[in-house]
C-alpha positions as semicolon CSV with decimal commas, in nm:
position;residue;x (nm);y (nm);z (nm)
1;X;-21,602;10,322;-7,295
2;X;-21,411;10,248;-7,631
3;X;-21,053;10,369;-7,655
4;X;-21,101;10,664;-7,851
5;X;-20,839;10,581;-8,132
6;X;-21,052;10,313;-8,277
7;X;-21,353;10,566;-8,273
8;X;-21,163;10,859;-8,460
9;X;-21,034;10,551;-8,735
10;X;-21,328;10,416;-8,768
11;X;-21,504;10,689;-8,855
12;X;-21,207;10,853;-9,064
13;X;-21,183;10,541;-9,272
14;X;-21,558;10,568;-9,320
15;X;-21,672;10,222;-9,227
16;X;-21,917;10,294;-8,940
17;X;-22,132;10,571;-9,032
18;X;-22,393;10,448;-9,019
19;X;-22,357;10,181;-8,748
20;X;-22,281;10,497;-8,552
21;X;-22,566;10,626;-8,665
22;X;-22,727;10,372;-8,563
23;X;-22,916;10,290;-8,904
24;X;-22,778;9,905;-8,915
25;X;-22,615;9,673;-8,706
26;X;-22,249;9,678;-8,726
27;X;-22,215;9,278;-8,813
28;X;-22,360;9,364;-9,137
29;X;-22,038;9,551;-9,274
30;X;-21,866;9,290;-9,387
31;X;-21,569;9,037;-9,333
32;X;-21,269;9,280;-9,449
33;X;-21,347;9,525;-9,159
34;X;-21,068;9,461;-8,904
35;X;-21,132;9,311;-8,560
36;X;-21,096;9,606;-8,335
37;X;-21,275;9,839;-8,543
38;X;-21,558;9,637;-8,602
39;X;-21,582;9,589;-8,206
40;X;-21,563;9,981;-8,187
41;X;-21,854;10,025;-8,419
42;X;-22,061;9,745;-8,233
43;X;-22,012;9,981;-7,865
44;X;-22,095;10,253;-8,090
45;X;-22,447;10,114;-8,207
46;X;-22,503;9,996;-7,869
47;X;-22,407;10,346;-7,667
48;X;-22,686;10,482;-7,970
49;X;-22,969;10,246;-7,906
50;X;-22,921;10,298;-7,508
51;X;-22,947;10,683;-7,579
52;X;-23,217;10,672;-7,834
53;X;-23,406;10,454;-7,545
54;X;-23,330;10,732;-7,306
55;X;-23,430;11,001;-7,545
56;X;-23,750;10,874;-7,613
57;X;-23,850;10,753;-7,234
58;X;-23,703;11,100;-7,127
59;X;-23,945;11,282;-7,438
60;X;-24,252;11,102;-7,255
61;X;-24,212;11,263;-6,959
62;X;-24,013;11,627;-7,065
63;X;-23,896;11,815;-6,710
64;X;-24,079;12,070;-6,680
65;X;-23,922;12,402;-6,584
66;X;-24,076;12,749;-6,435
67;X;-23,935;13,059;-6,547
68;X;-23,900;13,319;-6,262
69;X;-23,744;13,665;-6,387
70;X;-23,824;14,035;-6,367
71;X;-23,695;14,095;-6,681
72;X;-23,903;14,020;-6,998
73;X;-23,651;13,976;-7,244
74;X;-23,494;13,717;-6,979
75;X;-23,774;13,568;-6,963
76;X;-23,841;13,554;-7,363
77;X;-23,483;13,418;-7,426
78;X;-23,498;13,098;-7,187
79;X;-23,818;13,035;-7,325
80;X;-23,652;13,024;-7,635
81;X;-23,398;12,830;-7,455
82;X;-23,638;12,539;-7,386
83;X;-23,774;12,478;-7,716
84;X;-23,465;12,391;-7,814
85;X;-23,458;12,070;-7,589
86;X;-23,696;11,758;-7,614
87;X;-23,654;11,659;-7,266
88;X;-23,724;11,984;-7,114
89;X;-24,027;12,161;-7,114
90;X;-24,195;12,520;-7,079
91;X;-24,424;12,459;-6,745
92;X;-24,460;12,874;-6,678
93;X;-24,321;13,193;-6,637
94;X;-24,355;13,449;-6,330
95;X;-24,260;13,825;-6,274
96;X;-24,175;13,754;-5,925
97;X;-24,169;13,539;-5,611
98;X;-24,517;13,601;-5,527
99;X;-24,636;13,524;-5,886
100;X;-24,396;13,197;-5,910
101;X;-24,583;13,029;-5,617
102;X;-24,867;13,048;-5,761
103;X;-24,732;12,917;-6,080
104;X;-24,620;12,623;-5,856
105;X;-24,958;12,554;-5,715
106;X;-25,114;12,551;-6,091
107;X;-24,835;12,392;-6,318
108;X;-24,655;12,168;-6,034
109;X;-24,285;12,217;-6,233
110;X;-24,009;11,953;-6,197
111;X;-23,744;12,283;-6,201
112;X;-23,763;12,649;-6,108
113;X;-23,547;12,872;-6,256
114;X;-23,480;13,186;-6,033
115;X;-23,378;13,491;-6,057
116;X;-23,244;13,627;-5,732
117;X;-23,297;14,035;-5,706
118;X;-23,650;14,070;-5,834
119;X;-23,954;14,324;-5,686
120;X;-24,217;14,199;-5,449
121;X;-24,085;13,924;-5,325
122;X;-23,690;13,809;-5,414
123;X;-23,551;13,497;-5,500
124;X;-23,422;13,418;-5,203
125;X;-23,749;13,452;-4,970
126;X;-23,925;13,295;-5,299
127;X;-23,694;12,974;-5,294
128;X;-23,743;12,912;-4,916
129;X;-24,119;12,930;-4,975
130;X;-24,130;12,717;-5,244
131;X;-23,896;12,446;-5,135
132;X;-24,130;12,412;-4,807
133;X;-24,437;12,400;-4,992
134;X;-24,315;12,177;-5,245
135;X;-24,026;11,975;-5,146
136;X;-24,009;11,815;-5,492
137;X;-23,952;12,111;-5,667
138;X;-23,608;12,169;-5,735
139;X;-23,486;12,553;-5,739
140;X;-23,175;12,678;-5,955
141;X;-23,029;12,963;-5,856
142;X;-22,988;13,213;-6,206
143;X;-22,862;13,576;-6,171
144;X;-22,641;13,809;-6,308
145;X;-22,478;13,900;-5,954
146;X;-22,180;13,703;-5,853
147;X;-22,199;13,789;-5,498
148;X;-22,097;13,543;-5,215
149;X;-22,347;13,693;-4,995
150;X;-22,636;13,610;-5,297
151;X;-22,489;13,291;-5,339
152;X;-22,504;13,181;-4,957
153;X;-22,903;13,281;-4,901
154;X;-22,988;13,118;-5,253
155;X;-22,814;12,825;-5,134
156;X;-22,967;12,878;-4,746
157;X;-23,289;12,907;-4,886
158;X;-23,267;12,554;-5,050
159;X;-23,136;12,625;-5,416
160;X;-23,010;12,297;-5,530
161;X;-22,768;12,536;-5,752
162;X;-22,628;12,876;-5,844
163;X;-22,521;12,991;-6,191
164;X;-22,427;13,310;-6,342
165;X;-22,663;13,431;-6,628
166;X;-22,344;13,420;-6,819
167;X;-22,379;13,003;-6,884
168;X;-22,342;12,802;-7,171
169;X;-22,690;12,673;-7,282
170;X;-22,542;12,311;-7,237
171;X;-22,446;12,368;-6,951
172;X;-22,765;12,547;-6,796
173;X;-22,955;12,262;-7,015
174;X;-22,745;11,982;-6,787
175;X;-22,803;12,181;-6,506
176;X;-23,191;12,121;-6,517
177;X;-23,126;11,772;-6,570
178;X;-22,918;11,771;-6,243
179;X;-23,153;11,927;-6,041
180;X;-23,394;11,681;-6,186
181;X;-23,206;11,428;-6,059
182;X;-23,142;11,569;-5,727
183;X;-22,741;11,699;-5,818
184;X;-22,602;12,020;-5,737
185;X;-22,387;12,271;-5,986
186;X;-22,211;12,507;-5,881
């Protein structure tokens, strides 16, 4: 990674907008730019192009994540949630645990999100039975009760994580993408 000085002078001096950007190459600026500088704007257009390649190979193939809440409104706002992400995708919602294995079997998610004290059939008993069916699917954890008894069967039942309903959207957003990936949050 750059040192971050050159970054913030760079960009307060104006030079590398749009080699940030990533709209031009950075050796098209000119020969006045100084050394270091134009060497921070070059890592800058490369970090872009790697992440533009990422965005686009990760838009291909969005990860696809079931909604599992008894609540609609819950339900209404992560869906809302998801649209606001290209690489993550809407693959179902279910009322319960009964309801979200089924919605495994049809929609075959990459991520389940799960609430824990639902009717029917709870999140818990839900995660175990999914996770056994479908050992690909990962399971995060999503409830509004902090308890260290909650946390401990989510986790026994094979939730790859456990957040409060109290998250940051980035941070529930990189959470999916964890899970994709296999890594837990906590």
């Amino acid at each position: 990674m750059m040192p971050e000085n050159h970054l913030i002078r760079a960009m307060r001096l104006g030079y590398f907008t749009a080699a940030i950007m990533g709209r031009y190459h950075p050796t098209h600026l000119g020969r006045n730019v100084p050394g270091k500088l134009r060497s921070a704007a070059f890592r800058c257009y490369q970090y872009n192009e790697i992440d533009r390649y990422s965005k686009d190979k990760v838009m291909a193939n969005p990860i696809r994540v079931l909604i599992v809440d008894d609540h609609n409104v819950v339900r209404g706002g992560l869906k809302a949630f998801l649209l606001s992400f290209d690489d993550l995708e809407l693959a179902g919602e279910a009322k319960n645990g009964n309801e979200a294995l089924r919605k495994c079997a049809e929609a075959r998610p990459d991520v389940v999100l799960m609430d824990l004290v639902m009717p029917e059939m709870d999140g818990p008993t839900a995660t175990r039975a999914i996770r056994n069916a479908y050992p690909t699917i990962q399971v995060i954890a999503l409830t509004s009760f902090p308890e260290e008894e909650l946390v401990e069967q989510a986790l026994q039942a094979g939730a790859i994580s456990y957040l409060l309903k109290t998250v940051e959207p980035d941070e529930l957003a990189d959470a999916i993408r964890a899970a994709f990936r296999g890594k837990t949050t906590l």
